[in-house]
N, C-alpha and C positions, 0 to 999 in steps of 0.2 A: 251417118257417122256418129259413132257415140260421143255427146255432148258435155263436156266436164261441169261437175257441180254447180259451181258460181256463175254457170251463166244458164242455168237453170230456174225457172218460177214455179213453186206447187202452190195450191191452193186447197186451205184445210177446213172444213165446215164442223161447224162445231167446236173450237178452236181456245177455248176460254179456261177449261179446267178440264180433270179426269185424262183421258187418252187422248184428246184432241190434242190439248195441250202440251202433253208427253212428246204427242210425235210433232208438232208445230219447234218445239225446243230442239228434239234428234235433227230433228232435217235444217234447221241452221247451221245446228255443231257439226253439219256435212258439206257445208258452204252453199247452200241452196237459198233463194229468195224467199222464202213463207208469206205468204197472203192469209190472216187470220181471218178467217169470214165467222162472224161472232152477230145475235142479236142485237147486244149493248153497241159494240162497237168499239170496246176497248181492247179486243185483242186477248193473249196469255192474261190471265187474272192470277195466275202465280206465279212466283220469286224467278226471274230468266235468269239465267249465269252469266256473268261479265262479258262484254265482249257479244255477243249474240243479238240487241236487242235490233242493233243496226239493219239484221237481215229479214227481222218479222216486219210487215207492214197487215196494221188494223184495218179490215173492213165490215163495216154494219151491212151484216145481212140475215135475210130474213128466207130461208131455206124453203117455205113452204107459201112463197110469194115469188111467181115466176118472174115478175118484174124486178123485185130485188136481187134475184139471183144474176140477171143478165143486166143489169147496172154494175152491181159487185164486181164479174168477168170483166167486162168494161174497162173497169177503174184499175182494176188489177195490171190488164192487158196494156191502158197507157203509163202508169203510172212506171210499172216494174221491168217492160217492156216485150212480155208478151205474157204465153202460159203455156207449160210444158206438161204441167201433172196437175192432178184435181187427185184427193181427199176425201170421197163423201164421207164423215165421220158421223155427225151431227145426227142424234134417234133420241128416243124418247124409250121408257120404260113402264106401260102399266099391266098393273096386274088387277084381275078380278076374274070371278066365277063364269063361266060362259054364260049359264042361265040368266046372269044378272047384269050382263054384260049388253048396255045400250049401241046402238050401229054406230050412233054420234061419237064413241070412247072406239070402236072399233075403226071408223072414219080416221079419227084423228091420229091415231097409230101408224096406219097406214098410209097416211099424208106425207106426214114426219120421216119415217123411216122406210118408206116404199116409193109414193110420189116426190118426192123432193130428189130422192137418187137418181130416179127416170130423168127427172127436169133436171138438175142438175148437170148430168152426164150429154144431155140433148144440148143445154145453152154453150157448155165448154166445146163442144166439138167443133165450130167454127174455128175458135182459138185455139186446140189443138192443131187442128189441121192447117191451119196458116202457120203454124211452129213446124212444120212438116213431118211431124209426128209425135206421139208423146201416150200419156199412161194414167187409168184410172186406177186407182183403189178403194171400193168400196169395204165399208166395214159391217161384214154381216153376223151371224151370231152361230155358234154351235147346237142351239136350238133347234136353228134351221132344220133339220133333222130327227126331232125329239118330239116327245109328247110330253110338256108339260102343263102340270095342273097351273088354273089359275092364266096362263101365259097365252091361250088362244090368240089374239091379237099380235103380239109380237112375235113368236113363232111362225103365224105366216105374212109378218111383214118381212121377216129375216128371210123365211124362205125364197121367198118375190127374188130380194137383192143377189140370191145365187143366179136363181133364172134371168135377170136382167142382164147380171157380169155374164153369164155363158152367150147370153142372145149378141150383142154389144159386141159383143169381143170376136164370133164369128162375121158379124155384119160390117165392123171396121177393121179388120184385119189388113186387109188391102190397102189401106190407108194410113199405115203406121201406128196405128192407136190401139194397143193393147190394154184389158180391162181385167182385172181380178178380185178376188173377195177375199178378204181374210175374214176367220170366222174363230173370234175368242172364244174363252170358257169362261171360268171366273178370274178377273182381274182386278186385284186390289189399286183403289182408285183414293186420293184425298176424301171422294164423296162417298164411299163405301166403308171407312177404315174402319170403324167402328162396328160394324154389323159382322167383317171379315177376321177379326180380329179377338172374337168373343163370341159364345152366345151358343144357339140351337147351329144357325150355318156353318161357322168356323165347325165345328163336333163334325157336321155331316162333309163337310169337304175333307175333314184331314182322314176322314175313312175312306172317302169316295173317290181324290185326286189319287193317281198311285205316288204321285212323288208330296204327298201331305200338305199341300199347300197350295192357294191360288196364284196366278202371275200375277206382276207386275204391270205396270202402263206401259213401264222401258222399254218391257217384252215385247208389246206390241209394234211399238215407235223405233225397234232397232230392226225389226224385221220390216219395215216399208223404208225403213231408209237404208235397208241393203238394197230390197228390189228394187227403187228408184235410183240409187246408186248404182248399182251392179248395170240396170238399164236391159237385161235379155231377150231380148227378138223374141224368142221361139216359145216363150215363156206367156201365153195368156189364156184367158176363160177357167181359170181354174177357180177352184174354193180350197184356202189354202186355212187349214183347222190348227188354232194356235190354244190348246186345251190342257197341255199337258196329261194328254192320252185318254181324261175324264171319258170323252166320247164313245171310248172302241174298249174300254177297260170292262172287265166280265167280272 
């Protein structure tokens, strides 16, 4: 039976600023419980709207520390009282040359944004399935797909995170546990505004997005708190491209 908001638990990695944060603030103003799983351990690090803060609870954790993550769930699971949805937001971005590109810079990309989603997705699954069913979203990248200069690393760390959601998503199906990826383009973020907003990039996106502009965080954080909202059975494993057409545009 579909479970009404409020007595609902997601849990958001990466959770402190940029899109984490976007969709940690959406999924309260839905009436949902937010578990911020943050480094620091302070949670949103930006301005929360009135009324809201009640629903976020701060958890220190450390994404690419399997032990951190399965304390986090943990704390989560008694504190809030259980855990219905998981989040993996939480990645990392470097850029450099392939050639010059050390395995340690390649390692850690893949930690961040590839093994932590795995472990991640692996520690929750107890605590979904004792919720008797429930829903990840990984947040993967439009790159996934692409060949970018410079972006070797992240590219096929994004890519990983499709194959992870399709694998996941066939293997618990039976189980209630629905997985999917949402895969942005360029999204203007607090921590980008400046680069999106001016410059060589801003010139090549308003030629290259068809609708001349990068999304927003909101974008992102309105479209998982429908899916987690809306809650649709029949709806997983997919990679769901939130680019603003960048991707498929000729």
């Amino acid at each position: 039976m579909h479970m009404p908001t409020h007595e609902r638990v997601v849990a958001v990695t990466g959770a402190s600023r940029g899109i984490g944060a976007a969709i940690a603030v959406e999924l309260a103003r839905r009436g949902f419980t937010v578990a911020c799983l943050t480094r620091k351990g302070l949670g949103v690090e930006t301005p929360v709207p009135a009324g809201l803060a009640g629903r976020l609870l701060s958890v220190q954790c450390d994404v690419t520390d399997e032990q951190s993550l399965a304390q986090a769930f943990d704390r989560v699971a008694r504190e809030a009282g259980g855990l219905h949805a998981l989040v993996n937001n939480a990645g990392i971005h470097v850029e450099s040359p392939s050639n010059q590109m050390s395995a340690a810079t390649f390692e850690q990309v893949m930690a961040t944004n590839t093994i932590a989603v795995f472990s991640a997705c692996r520690l929750a699954y107890p605590h979904l399935l004792k919720a008797g069913a429930g829903m990840i979203v990984n947040i993967g990248s439009f790159f996934d797909r692409m060949g970018v200069k410079r972006n070797l690393a992240y590219c096929a760390s994004k890519a990983a995170v499709g194959a992870i959601t399709r694998c996941l998503a066939v293997e618990w199906a039976s189980k209630g546990i629905r997985v999917i990826d949402i895969a942005p383009g360029y999204i203007q973020t607090d921590l980008n505004r400046a680069v999106l907003e001016s410059g060589p990039l801003h010139d090549y996106l308003k030629r290259r997005i068809p609708g001349g502009a990068p999304g927003a965080a909101e974008d992102v954080a309105r479209l998982i708190g429908a899916l987690l909202a809306e809650d649709i059975p029949f709806l997983t494993g997919e990679t769901i491209y939130l680019d603003g057409a960048q991707g498929i545009a000729h």
